[in-house]
N, C-alpha and C positions, 0 to 999 in steps of 0.2 A: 402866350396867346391862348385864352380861355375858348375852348368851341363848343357847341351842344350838337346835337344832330337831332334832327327831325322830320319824320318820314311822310311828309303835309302834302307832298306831293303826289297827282297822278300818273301813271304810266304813259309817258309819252307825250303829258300835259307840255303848254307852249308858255316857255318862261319868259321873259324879257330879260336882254342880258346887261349885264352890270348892274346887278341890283344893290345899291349900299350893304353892307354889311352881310350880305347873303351871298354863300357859296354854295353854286348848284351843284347836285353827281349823281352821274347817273340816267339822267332824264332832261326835258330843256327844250331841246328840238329846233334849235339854232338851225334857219333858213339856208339852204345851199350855196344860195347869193354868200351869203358870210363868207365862204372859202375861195372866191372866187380869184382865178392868175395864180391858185397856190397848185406845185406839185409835188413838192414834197413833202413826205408824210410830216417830219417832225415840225416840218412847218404850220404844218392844217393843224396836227393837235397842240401847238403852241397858239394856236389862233382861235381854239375854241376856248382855251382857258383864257384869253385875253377878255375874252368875252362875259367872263363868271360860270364858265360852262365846264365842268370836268365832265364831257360827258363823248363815248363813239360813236353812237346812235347814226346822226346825220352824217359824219367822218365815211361810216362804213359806207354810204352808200353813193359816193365818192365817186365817180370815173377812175380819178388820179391816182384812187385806193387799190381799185382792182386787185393787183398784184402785188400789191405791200404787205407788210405784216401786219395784223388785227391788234390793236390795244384795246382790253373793256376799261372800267374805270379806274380799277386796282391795278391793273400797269401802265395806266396814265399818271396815277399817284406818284408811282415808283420812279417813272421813266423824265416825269417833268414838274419831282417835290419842288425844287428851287423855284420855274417860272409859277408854279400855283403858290408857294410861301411870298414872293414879292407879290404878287394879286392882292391876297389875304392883307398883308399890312397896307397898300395903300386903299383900299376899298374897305378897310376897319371892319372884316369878317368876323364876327362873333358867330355866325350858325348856317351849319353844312345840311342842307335841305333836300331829299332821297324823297325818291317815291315810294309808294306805300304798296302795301301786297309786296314788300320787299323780298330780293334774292340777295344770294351771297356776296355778289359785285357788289351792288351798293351799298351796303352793311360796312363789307372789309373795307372797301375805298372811305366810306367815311370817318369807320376809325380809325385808320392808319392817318389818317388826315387831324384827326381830334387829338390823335396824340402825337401827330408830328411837326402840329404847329404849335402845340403848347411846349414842346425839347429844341421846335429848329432844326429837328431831326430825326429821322426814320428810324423806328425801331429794327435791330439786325434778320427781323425774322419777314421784313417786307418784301425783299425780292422773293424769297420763298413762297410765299403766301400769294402773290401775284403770278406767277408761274402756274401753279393751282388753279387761279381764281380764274386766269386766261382761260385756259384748255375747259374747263365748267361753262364760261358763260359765251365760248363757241362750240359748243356740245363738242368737243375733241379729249374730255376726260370719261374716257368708256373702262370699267373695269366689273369684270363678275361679281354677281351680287356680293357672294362672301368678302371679297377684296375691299369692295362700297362700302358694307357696311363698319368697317373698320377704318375709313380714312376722312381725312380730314374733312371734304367738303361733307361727306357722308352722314358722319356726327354733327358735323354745327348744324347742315339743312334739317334731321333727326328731330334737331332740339327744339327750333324753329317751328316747324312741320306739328308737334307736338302740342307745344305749347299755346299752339293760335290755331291749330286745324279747322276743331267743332265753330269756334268763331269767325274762321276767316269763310270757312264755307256756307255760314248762315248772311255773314255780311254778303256774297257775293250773291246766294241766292235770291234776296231780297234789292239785290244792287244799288245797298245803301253806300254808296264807296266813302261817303266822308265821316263814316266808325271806322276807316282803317288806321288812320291816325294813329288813333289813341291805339287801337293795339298793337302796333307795331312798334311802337314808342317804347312799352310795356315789356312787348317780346324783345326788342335791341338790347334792352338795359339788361334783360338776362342772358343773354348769349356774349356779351362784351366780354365778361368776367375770364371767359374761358379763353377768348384770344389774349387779355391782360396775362394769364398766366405761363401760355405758351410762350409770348414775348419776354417775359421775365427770365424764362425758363432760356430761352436764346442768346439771350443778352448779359447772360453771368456764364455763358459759356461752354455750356453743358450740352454735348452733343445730342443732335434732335434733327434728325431726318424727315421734315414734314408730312415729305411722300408716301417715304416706307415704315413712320411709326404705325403702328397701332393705337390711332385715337382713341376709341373706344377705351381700351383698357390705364389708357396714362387720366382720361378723366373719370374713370370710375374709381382709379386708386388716390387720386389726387385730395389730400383734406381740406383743401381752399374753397373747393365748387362745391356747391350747395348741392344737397340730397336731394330737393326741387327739379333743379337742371338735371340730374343723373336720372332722374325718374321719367325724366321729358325723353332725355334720348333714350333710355334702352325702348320706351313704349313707342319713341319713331321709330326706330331703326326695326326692331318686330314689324310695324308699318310699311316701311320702305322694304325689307324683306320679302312680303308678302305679296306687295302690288307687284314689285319687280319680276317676281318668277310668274304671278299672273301673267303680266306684261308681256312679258318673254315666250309665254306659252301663246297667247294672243295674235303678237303680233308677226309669228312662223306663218300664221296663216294669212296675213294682211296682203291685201295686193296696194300696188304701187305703179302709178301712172303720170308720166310727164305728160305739162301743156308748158304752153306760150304767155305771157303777158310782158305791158310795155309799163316799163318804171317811169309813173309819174313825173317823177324827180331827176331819174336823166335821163330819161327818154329814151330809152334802150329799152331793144326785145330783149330780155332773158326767160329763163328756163327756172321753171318750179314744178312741184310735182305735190300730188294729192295720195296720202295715205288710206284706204278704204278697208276696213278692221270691226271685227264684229266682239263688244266685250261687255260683260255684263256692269263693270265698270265705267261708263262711258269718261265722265269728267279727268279721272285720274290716270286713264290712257293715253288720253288727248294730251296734259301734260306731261307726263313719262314721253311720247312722242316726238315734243318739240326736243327734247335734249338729243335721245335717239337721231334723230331724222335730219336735225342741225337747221339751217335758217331755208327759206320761203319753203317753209311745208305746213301744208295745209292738214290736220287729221280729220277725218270722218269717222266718225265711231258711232256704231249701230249699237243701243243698248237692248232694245225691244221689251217686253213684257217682264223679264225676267229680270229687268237690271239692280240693283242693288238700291238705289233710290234714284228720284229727281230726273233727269231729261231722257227720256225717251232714244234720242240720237244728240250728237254735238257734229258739230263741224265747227273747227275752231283755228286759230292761227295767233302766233303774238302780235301784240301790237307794232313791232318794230317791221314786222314781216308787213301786217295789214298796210303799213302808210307805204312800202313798197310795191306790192302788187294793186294797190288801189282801190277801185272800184269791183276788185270779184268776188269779195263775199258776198255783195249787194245781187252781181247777179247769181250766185250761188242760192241766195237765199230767194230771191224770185222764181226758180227752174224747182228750188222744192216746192213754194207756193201753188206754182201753177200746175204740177202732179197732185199734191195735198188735194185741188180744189175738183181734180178730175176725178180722185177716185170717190173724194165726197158723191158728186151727181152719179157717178156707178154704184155708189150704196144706191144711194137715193133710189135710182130707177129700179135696181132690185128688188128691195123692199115694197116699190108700188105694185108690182109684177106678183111679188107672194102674196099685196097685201088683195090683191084684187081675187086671188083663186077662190073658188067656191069652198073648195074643202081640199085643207094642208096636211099633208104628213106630218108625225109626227117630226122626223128630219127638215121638214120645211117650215114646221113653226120653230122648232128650236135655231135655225139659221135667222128668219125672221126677229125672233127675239133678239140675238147675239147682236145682229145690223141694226137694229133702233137704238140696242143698249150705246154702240158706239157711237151714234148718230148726238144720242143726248148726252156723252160724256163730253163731245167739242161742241157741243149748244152751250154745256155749261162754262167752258172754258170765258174767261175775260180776255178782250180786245188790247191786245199789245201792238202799237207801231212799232214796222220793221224798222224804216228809217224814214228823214226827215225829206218830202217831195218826191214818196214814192208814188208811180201809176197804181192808184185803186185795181187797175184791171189787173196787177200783178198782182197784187196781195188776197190773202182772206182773213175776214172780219175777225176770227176767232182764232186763237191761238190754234197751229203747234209751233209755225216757222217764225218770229221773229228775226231781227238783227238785232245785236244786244251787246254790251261791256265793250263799248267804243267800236262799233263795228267786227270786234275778234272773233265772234262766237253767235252759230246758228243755230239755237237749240228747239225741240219739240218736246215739249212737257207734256208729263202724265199721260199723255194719249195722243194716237196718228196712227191712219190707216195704212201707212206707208207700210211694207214689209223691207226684212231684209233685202229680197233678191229684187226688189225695186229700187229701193235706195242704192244700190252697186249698182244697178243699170240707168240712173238716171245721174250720179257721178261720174262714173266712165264716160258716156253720154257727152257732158257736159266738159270734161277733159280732152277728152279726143274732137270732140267741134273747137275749143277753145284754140287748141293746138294749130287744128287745119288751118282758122281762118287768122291767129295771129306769125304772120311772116314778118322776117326781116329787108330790108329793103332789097336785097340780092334774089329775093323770091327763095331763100333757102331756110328750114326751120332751126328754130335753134337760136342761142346767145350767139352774136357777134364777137 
C-alpha cells in the first residue's frame, strides 16, 4: 500500500471524518459527542481511528481519560497498527494528511504509517521511537541541554528547526499559513532519510539504544545523510543550544500563578496557570515554555525595547490548550486593550499639560518630545481585528493587542506603552480575579 504524506493541514483544523482515501494524524478535532457511553481508553482510541482520525487531541480531553495513560499519535500508531491497517484498506487510503507548522508527532506517526502500510508492518524501531515521541509531545522528555542536544528528538527537531526557521518565521509573521504546505512537505522529505536509516540500522539488527545513542554523532558519521541535513542540524542544534541556556536563565526568574477556568468541552473547573517571564526573546520563550511548563499554560513574555526583533510582548498558549480553556485569551486580550487604551489618554493628557506651559525645561521638552514620538509611532500602527464580534468599547483602533494565529497568541508589535511592571500587574491582576470568581460547585477553588 503506496502512502504519501502531506502536511495540508491546519492546527487543530475540523476534518470531517471518513474521508475516502484520506488518513488524518495528528490533527481533526473529532467532536466529544463521537466518544460518547465509551470508558475505556482503548476503546475511545479505537473509535477515533474508526472515524479516519489517528489523532489524541479531542481523546485527551476526555472525562473517562483523566486517569488513563496519554497516547500522542505515534503510540496510537504503535499501539493500534492493525485497527488503522484495516481502515486504510477499506477506505482505499493512498494519503496520510498532518498539519503543518509540523512537530515530531505528526512527522514520526506518519511515517511509521507510510511505511508500515506499504510492509503490513511496523518497522522494529517503532515502539522505541514512540516511547520518545510520548514523553516529547506530553512535555515529560526533560534532559540538560548537553544531554538534548545529542538525542534523538533533539537532532530530528535541529534539522527541522534549521531548515524551515527563517521561512517558517516569515510565514507566521505575515500569517500567510497556506505557504506552509509547501514547506513542510519540503522539510519531511528531508528529515525522513534519517529515520529510514535508523530503522534499517534496527532492523538488520545491530544494536541501537534510541535513548541513550548519541544521535548527533551516528548522523554526522553516517555516509548515507546528506551534508545538507548535517549542516541543518549542527546550525539547530548551536540554536537550540543557545535559546535553551537563555531560556533556562530567563525563566529562574519567571513567576508562575494558578487561576480557574471551565472546559468548554466538559464542563469542568480545572486548574491552569499563567507563566509571566521577562526575555528579550519573546516568541522563542514562549515556545521553549509550552514543552517546559506541559499543557494548559499560558506564557506571557515581556520582550520590551530591547528584544531581538518583532512583538514587543506575546502571551501565547497552543492550540490544543486554547480549544480547552476557551474563551480567556479573548479576555486576556481585552484587559491588555483596556490598559493599552488608558495609558494612551495618560500620554495624551500629559503631553496637553507640557504642551500648554509657557516656557519648558529643557527636561520637559525632551520628555514632551519622547510622548508624542510614541504617540505617532501607534497613529502609524494599522488596524488589526482582535477577534470576530468583539465590543468596540474593549478594543483599540490601532494595533499593539490583537488576537491572532487561531486565537493562541496576543502579541504587541513594534510599540506599547505598557511597561514591564505593568504588564506583571495587570496579568497577576487578571489571574488572581480569574481564580477568585471561577469556583466549583462545592464553592471550593480548584479541579474537581
Amino acid at each position: 500500500m503506496e502512502i504519501s504524506i502531506n502536511a495540508c493541514l491546519k492546527k487543530g483544523e475540523v476534518v470531517e471524518p471518513n474521508k475516502e482515501g484520506i488518513l488524518v494524524v495528528d490533527t481533526g478535532a473529532l467532536p466529544i459527542s463521537t466518544f460518547d457511553g465509551l470508558s475505556n481508553s482503548d476503546d475511545i482510541y479505537r473509535k477515533s481511528i474508526e472515524n479516519g482520525h489517528v489523532d489524541h487531541h479531542t481523546v485527551d480531553m476526555l472525562p473517562a481519560m483523566e486517569k488513563q495513560p496519554k497516547k500522542c499519535a505515534t503510540q496510537m500508531v504503535v499501539d493500534y497498527f492493525d485497527d488503522i491497517l484495516k481502515y486504510c484498506k477499506e477506505h482505499n487510503v493512498t494519503e496520510v494528511q498532518i498539519h503543518n507548522d509540523s512537530d515530531i508527532d505528526a512527522i514520526k506517526a506518519a511515517w511509521l504509517l507510510q511505511k508500515g502500510l506499504k510492509d503490513e508492518k511496523l518497522p522494529k524501531c517503532a515502539e522505541q521511537m514512540a516511547q520518545i515521541v510520548n514523553k516529547v509531545d506530553y512535555a515529560e522528555y526533560r534532559k540538560p541541554v548537553d544531554e538534548y542536544v545529542t538525542s534523538f528528538p533533539g537532532c530530528v527537531e535541529a534539522i527541522y528547526g534549521a531548515s524551515g526557521g527563517e521561512k517558517a518565521a516569515d510565514i507566521k509573521s505575515r500569517q500567510a499559513w497556506g505557504e506552509f504546505a509547501e514547506l513542510d512537505n519540503k522539510i519531511i522529505k528531508e528529515i525522513l532519510p534519517v529515520y529510514d536509516i535508523i530503522a534499517e540500522r534496527m532492523d538488520n539488527d545491530i544494536p541501537f539504544d534510541l535513548d541513550k545513542r548519541d544521535i548527533r554523532a551516528f548522523i554526522e558519521e553516517n555516509s548515507h545523510i546528506d551534508q545538507k541535513v548535517k549542516d541543518y542540524m549542527r546550525k539547530g542544534l548551536e540554536q537550540t543550544a543557545q535559546a535553551q541556556k537563555q531560556f533556562e536563565q530567563d525563566i529562574a526568574k519567571a513567576k508562575v500563578v494558578k487561576f480557574n477556568f471551565n472546559n468548554p468541552k466538559t464542563n469542568r473547573t480545572e486548574t491552569a496557570q499563567m507563566v509571566i517571564v521577562s526575555s528579550k526573546d519573546p516568541l522563542t520563550t514562549t515556545n521553549l515554555g509550552y514543552a517546559h511548563f506541559g499543557k494548559n499554560t499560558i506564557m506571557a513574555v515581556y520582550g520590551g525595547v530591547e528584544r531581538k526583533c518583532g512583538d514587543m510582548y506575546d502571551i501565547g498558549i497552543t492550540p490544543e490548550a486554547a480549544d480547552a480553556l476557551g474563551m480567556v485569551m479573548k479576555d486576556i486580550c481585552i484587559a491588555m486593550n483596556k490598559n493599552e487604551a488608558s495609558k494612551r489618554q495618560q500620554v495624551e493628557r500629559i503631553c496637553e499639560g507640557l504642551a500648554q506651559l509657557p516656557v519648558r525645561t529643557p527636561k520637559e521638552e525632551q520628555k514632551l518630545s519622547g510622548l508624542r514620538k510614541s504617540l505617532d509611532e501607534l497613529e502609524k500602527m494599522g488596524t488589526r481585528l482582535a477577534f470576530e464580534g468583539a465590543d468596540k468599547l474593549d478594543l483599540i483602533d490601532k494595533d499593539p493587542s490583537p488576537l491572532v494565529a487561531g486565537n493562541t497568541l496576543v502579541p504587541a508589535s513594534r510599540h506599547s506603552l505598557i511597561t514591564e511592571d505593568t504588564f506583571n500587574k495587570i496579568l497577576t491582576n487578571w489571574a488572581n480575579k480569574t481564580r477568585t470568581n471561577t469556583l466549583t460547585k462545592d464553592n471550593s477553588i480548584g479541579p474537581r
